[in-house]
N, C-alpha and C positions, 0 to 999 in steps of 0.2 A: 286498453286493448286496441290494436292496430286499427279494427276495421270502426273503431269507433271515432278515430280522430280525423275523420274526412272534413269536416268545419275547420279545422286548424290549420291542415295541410293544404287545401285546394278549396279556400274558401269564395265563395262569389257575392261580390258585394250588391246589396240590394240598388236597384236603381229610382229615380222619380218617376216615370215615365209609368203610365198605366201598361200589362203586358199584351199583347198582339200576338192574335192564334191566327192564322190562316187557316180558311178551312176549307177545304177539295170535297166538299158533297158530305155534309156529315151523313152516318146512316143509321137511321133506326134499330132499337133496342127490341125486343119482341114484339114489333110491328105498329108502338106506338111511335106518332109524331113526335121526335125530341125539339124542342126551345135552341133553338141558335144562340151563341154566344154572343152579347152586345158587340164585341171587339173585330164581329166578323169579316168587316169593312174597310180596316186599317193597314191592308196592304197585303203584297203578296206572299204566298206560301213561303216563300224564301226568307223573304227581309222579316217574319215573325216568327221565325223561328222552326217552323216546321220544312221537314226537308222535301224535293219534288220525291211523289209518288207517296208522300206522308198522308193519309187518312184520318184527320178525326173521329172518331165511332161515339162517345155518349163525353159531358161531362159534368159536377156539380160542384158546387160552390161547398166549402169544408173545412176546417179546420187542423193543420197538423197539431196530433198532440205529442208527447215528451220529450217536448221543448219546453226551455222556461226563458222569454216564455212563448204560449202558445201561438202559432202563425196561422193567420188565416190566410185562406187563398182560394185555388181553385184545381181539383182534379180531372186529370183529363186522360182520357182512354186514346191512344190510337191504333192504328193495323202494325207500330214497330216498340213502343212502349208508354209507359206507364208514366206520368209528369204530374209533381204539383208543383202549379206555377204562385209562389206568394206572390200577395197582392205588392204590387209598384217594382216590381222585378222584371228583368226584362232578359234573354235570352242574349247573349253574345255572338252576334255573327261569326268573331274571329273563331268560336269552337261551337258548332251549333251540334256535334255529335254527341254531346254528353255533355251534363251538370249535374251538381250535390242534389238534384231533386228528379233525377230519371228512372227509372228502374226497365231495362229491356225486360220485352217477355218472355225471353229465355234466361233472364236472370231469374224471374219470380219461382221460386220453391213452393210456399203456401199461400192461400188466400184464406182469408176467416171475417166470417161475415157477425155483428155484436149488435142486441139491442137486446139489453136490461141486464136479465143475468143468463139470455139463449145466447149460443156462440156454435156459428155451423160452419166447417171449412166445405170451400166450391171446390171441388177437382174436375169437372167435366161442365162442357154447357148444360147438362140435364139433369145440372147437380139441383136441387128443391131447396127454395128459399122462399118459406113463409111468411114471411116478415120484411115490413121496410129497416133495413139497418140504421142504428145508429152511429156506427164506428165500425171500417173496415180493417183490418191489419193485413198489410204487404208482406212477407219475410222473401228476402231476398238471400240465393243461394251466396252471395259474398258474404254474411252475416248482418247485411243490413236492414230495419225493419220501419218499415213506413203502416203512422197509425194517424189514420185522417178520422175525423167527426165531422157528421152532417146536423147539423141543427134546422129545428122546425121550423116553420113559417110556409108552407110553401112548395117548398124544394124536396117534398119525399121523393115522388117519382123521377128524380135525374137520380138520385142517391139509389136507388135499386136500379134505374139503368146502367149508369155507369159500375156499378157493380158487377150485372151479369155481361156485362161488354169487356173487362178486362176478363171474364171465365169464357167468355169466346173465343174472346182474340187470342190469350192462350194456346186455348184449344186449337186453334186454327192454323196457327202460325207456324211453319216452318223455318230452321236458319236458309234453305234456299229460299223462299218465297222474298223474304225479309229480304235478301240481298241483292236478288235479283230484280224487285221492285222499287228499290229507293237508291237513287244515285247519289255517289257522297258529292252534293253541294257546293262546298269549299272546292272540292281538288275540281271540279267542272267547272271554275270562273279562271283559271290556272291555262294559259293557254301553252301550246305544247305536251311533248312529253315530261310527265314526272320522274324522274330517276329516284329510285328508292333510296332511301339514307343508309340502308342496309343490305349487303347481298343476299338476294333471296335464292341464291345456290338453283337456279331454275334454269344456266348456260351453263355448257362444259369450260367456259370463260371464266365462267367465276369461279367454278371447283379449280382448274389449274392456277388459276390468281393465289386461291389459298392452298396450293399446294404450294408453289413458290416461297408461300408467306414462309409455310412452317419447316419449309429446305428437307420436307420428303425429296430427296431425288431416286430413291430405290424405287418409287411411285411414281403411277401414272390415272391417266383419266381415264375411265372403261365408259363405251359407249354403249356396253351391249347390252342396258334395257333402256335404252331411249326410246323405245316404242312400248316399253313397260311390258313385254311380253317374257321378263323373269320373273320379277315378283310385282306389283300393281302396290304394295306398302313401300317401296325402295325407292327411292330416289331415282329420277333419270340418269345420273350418273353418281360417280363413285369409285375413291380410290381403292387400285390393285397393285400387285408390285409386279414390277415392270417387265420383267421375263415371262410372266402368264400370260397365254393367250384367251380372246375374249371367247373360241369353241372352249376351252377349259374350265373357262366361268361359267358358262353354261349348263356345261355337264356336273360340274361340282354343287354350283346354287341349287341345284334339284336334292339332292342328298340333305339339305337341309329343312328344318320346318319356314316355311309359308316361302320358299328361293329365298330367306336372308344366310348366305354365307356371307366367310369374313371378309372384312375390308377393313381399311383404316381409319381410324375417327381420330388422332391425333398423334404427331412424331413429336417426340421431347430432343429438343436441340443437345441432348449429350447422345442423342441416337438412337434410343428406345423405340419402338411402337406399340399405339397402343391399339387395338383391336374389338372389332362386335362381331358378334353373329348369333344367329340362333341355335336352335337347338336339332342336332341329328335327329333324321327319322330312323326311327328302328330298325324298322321291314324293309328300308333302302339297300339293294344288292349293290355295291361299287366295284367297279372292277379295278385292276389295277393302274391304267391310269389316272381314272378320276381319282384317289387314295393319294395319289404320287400327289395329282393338283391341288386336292384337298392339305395337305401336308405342306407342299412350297406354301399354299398362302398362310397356312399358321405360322410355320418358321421367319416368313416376310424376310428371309437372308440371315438369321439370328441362328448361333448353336444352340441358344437357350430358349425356352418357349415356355411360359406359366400358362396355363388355360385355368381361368378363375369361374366358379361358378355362380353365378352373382346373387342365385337366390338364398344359396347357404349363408343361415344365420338373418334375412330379410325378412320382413314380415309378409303375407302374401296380398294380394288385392282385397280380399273382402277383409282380412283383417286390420288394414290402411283405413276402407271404408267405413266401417264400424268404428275405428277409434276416431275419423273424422265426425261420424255422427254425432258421438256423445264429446266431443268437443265444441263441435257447435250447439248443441243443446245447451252446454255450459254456458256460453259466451252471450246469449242472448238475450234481450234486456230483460223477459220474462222466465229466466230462470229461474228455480226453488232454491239452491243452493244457497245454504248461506254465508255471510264473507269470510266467516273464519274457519270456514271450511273448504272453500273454493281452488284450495291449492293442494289441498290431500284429493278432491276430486279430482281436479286437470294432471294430478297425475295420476291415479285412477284410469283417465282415457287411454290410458298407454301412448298417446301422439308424441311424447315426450322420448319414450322407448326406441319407438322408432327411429327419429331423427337421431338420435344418438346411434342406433346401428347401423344407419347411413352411411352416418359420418367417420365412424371406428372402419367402417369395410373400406368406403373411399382413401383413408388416411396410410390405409396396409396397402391395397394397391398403387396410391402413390409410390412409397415405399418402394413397392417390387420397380413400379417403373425407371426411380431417379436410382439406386443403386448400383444397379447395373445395367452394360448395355444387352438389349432383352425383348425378344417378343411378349407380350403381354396381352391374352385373349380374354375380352369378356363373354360370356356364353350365359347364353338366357333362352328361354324353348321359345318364348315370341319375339325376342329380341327390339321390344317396343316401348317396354317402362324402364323396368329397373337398370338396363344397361345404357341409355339414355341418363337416367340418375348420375349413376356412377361413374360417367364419364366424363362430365359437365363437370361431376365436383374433384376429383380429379385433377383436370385443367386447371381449374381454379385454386387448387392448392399448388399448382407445379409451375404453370405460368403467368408470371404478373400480368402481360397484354390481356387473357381473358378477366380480367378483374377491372378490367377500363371499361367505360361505358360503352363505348363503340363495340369492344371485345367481347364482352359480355351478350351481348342484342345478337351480336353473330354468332358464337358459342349455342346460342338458344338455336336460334336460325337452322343449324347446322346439326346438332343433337338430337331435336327434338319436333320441330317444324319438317324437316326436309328431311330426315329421320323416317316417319312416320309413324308419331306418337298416337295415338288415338283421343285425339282431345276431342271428340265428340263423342265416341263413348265412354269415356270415362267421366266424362261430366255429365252422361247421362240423357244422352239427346237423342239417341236413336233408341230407348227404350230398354234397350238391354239389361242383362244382369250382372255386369261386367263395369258397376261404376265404381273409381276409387280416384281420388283427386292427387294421382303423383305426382303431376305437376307441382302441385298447392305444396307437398311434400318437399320437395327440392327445394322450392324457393322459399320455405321455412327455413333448411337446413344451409341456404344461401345466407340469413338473415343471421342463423348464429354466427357463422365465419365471420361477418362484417360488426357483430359486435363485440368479437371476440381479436378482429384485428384490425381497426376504424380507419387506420393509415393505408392500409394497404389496397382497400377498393375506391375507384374514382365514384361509384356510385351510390345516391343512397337508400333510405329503406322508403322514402315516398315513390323512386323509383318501382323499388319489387311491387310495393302498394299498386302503382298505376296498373304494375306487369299485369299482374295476380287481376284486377278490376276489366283487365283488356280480355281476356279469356270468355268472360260473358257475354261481351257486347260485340252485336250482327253487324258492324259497321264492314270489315273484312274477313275475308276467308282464312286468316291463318290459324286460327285456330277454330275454324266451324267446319271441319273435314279431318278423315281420319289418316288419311291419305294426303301423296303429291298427286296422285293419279284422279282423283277424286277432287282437288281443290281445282286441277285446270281443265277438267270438264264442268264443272259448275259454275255457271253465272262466265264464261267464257271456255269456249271449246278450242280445245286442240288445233289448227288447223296444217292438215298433214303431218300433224306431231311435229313440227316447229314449236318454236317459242314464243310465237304472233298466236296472242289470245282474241277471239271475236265474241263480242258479247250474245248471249243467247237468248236471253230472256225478253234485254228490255234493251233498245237503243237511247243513244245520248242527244240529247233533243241539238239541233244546230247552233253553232259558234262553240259549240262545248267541249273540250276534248279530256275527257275522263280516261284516266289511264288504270287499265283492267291489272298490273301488277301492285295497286294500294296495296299495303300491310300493315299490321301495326306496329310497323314502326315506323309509322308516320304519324309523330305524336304531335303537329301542329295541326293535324286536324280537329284534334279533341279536347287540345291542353292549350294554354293561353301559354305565351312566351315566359311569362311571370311563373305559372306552376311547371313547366320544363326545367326552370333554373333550380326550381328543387329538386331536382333529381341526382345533383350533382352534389356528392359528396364534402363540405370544406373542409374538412379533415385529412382527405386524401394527401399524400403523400408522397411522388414517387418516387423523390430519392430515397425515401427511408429503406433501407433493408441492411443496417446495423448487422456484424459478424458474429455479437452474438446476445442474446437479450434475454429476459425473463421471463417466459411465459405464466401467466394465471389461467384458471379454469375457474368457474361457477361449479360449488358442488352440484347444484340440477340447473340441467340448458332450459330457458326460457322460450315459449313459442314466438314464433315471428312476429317481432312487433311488441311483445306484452313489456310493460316497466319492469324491471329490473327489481330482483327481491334480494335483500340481505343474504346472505348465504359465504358456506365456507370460500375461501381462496386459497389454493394450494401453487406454491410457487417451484416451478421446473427449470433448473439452468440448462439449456443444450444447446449446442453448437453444429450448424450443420451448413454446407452450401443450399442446399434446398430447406433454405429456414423454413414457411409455413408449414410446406408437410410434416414435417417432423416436428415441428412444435407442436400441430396438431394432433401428431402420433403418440407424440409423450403426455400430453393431457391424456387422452383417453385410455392411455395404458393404467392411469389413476384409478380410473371408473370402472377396471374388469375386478 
């Protein structure tokens, strides 16, 4: 299982060096004095690993168990996560935002507290813990699971502090707090401006840059919610086609649910466009010109116009959510399931169903797109997951550039980030009822394409690995907001609605110039040079795209990441200028 080969793929080699915590005021667990770490001495908050505004809260001495073999070392609580540090390991300056031994507090799903044969999970500080634990278990919403043991002598009481210190800080911790408390380290010793490796679509500079790219010229750039006063989920700008005016987007975006009317998410260089929006409000009265404006922009200058309804045939959020859950249940080291059964379960979950109707709707819409030249409207009532989905994949069957590493980050960027996908509630952060992991979904359904055509993507699956592992972690805003409108008032305000963000929370101490546009895709913050280079697929290809080839299918698509099981292969000859899609289409035409 993917999430299980993190030692393989991003391994960190143990060092001689005893480890060095820096500690900022440790602070007491239910009002008893805690024991200072001997290490406390050896240097600054920085050079030991911990980052400024990092808090140590409780920690104790412990053993990781299932490992073979077992690692001792030490666990430690702070105010941004969860670390067991093995003993003669030493934190890497070059990445001090992440290692194989971290778990953020907003990655943490469960806590369960063990001694003998009692077993209590903490969900709240007020959660009741009668016992010194023997053995805590982490489960982490990636599917990772951290199980440290406290052995006697001694050390009970750090062992139930630190315990009810990570059901605090949990508790306590918000993604704003987190972010707007701890300055990323690395990019503050950086002097200058950082330019992001990736366009974060946040200028009308860079929307027209990629408008250029993709030779829309029936498109232009609409300024008319840079003050976000049509929809606060939309984008500050956003392609229109270029005889609308921006009172007609005005008046039109209201006739739709939440102001997302159409716009374009992507021209296919044979002329196509491809289209989102939401869904019409009912009780909306239109008069006749808004109808007319409504109307130019579905047709985008085309006689022809599909209006696709993206939920037809999709499974819906809570049913995403549900077959997530009981696929994570599967995947977990303490599953009941047993092995020779494990595969009539996982498909069981349905997770399997889904990605497969992803991918069958994605592969038809292509289709509509590359056949003819053609307006092509996705329509969804929030216009925030599924047509994000199927947009993305789409792309990725139609144009080689998004299947490049760079292409790809933008693609995301662009769909989904700037978009505005609700990755904080759908991951379940804002408490809501409304969680289902689309993302995790896509970049499953990313995972089959890439092993179903290894040549053709520059990137590889330790990449999607890292994507997928980035979502959790408070290091940046791109994915801890539901919203563009929301990511640039927090931890950096607006100022006059320009593009010049001022920090709000917490200023950058002197000589430091920390630039408020980090994202994740600033993977040298986290990742060593050495695990970056795995990202990069050797396989890729990009002269390959042969006039006409063979395609295979897998009688059943595997989850993202999982090995590869025996299974039928059905061989399909077709011939098409837009080979992937269609080879694509002709596989799953098997499967109906």
């Amino acid at each position: 299982m993917w999430w299980g080969g993190r030692g393989q793929s991003f391994n960190i080699a143990p060092q001689k060096e005893e480890p060095e915590m820096g500690l900022s005021g440790p602070k007491s667990v239910q009002g008893s004095v805690m024991p200072e770490p001997r290490s406390h001495q050896l240097g600054s908050c920085l050079a030991s690993g911990c980052l400024p505004g990092e808090q140590i809260l409780a920690w104790a001495p412990g053993v990781r168990k299932g490992l073979e073999p077992e690692l001792p070392g030490t666990l430690i609580c702070t105010n941004l996560r969860v670390t067991f540090q093995p003993c003669g390991w030493q934190r890497s300056q070059e990445t001090p935002l992440s290692s194989e031994y971290d778990f953020a507090l907003v990655n943490i799903g469960r806590l369960e507290a063990v001694s003998g044969l009692a077993r209590v999970q903490l969900h709240r500080p007020g959660s009741l813990l009668k016992f010194i634990p023997e053995e805590i278990l982490i489960h982490g919403r990636d599917f990772r699971l951290l199980r440290v043991g406290f052995e006697a002598g001694g050390q009970e009481p750090q062992a139930f502090q630190v315990t009810m210190a990570i059901v605090q800080a949990r508790a306590q911790s918000s993604q704003a707090q987190q972010y707007s408390g701890i300055t990323l380290s690395k990019a503050g010793l950086t002097s200058g401006s950082r330019k992001p490796p990736v366009p974060l679509l946040e200028t009308s500079e860079d929307w027209e840059t990629e408008r250029k790219k993709q030779g829309a010229s029936a498109w232009r750039v609409s300024l008319v919610n840079e003050r976000f006063d049509v929809a606060t989920s939309l984008p500050r700008y956003f392609w229109v086609p270029t005889r609308t005016l921006d009172s007609e987007i005005r008046r039109a975006f209201g006739h739709f649910h939440q102001g997302r009317g159409p716009r374009l998410s992507w021209h296919h260089p044979g002329g196509s466009d491809l289209l989102r929006c939401g869904g019409f409000y009912t009780a909306s009265d239109p008069n006749k010109e808004d109808i007319r404006a409504v109307e130019s922009m579905l047709q985008a200058g085309h006689s022809d116009v599909v209006l696709v309804d993206t939920m037809d045939e999709l499974p819906s959020l809570a049913d995403v959510q549900l077959a997530h859950l009981r696929l994570r249940a599967l995947c977990l080291p303490d599953s009941s399931v047993a092995e020779d059964k494990w595969l009539s379960a996982l498909e069981g979950t349905r997770w399997l169903d889904y990605i497969r109707s992803c991918l069958r709707k994605a592969s038809d819409i292509s289709v509509l797109v590359t056949s003819r030249v053609r307006s092509v409207v996705l329509q969804e009532r929030g216009d925030r997951d599924f047509n994000g989905l199927l947009s993305s994949l789409v792309q990725l069957l139609s144009a080689p550039e998004a299947r490049t590493l760079l292409g790809f980050q933008s693609l995301v960027q662009r769909e989904w980030v700037a978009a505005g996908h609700p990755f904080l509630t759908r991951l379940g952060g804002t408490g809501a009822s409304e969680k289902a992991p689309v993302f995790l979904l896509f970049l499953d359904c990313v995972w089959q394409l890439l092993q179903q055509f290894p040549a053709e993507f520059e990137f590889s699956e330790f990449f999607l690995l890292a994507l997928h592992d980035s979502v959790r972690v408070p290091d940046t805003l791109t994915f801890l907001r539901d919203t563009p409108w929301e990511r640039g008032k927090q931890s950096g305000q607006f100022n006059s609605y320009t593009q010049v963000y001022t920090p709000g929370d917490s200023q950058p101490s002197a000589g430091n110039s920390v630039n408020p546009q980090l994202s994740v895709w600033d993977w040298d913050l986290r990742y060593s040079n050495e695990q970056i280079l795995q990202f990069h697929n050797p396989g890729y290809d990009p002269e390959h795209c042969p006039e006409s080839w063979l395609p295979t299918l897998q009688g059943n698509s595997i989850p993202f990441g999982y090995p590869a099981v025996d299974c039928e292969v059905r061989d399909v000859l077709f011939i098409s200028p837009n080979k992937m899609a269609y080879r694509l289409h002709s596989h799953l035409l098997l499967l109906r």
